[in-house]
C-alpha positions in Angstrom: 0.0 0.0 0.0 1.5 3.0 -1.2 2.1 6.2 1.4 0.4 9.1 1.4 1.6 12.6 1.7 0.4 12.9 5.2 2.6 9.9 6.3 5.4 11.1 4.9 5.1 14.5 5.6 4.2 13.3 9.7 7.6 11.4 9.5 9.5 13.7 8.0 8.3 16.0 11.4 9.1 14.1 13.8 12.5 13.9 12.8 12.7 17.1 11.5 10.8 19.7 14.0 12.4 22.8 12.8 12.3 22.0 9.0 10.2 23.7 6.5 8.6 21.0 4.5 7.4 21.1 1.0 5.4 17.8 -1.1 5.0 17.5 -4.4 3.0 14.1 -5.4 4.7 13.8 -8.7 2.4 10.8 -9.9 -0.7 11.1 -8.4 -0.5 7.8 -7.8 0.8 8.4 -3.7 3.9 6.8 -4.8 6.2 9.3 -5.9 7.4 12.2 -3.8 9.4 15.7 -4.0 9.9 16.8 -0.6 12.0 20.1 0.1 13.5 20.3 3.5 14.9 23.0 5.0 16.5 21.9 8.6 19.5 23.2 10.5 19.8 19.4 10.9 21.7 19.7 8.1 24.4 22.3 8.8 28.0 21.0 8.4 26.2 17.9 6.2 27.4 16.8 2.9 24.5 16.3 0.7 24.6 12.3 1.0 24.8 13.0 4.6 21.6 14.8 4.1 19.5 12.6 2.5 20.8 9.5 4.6 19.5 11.5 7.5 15.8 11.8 5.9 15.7 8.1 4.7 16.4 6.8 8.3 13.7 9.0 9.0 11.0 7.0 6.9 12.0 3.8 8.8 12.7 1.8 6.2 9.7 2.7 4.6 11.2 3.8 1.2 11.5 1.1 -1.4 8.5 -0.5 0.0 5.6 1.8 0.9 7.9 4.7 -0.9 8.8 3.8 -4.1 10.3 7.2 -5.0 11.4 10.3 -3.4 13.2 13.4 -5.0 14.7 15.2 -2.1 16.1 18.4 -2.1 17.4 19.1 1.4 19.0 22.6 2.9 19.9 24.8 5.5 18.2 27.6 6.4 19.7 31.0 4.8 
């Protein structure tokens, strides 16, 4: 069963308190994801740090329930 945009967007919040948090559903099919996150998580982070920090977030949910995710992940200016 595919996620919706509220699940991920919950998840991402809970790991990400601070962020700003944008989702596109790119499909419409609740199976493939933009998100833009903005987090001072990330400060100091190379990108593939990043985004290794938002897939632990989804709890091994992507691949499965998440079949696709563009991320594009900052700090806050």
């Amino acid at each position: 069963m595919p996620m919706t945009q509220v699940e991920l967007e919950t998840s991402l919040r809970e790991a990400f308190p601070d962020a700003e948090i944008a989702i596109e559903d790119l499909a419409g099919d609740g199976d493939h994801y933009r998100a833009r996150i903005v987090s001072a998580a990330f400060k100091g982070l190379p990108r593939v740090r990043q985004h290794q920090l938002v897939y632990a977030a989804l709890k091994g949910k992507m691949g499965g329930e998440l079949h696709a995710l563009a991320l594009e992940t900052s700090v806050p200016a």
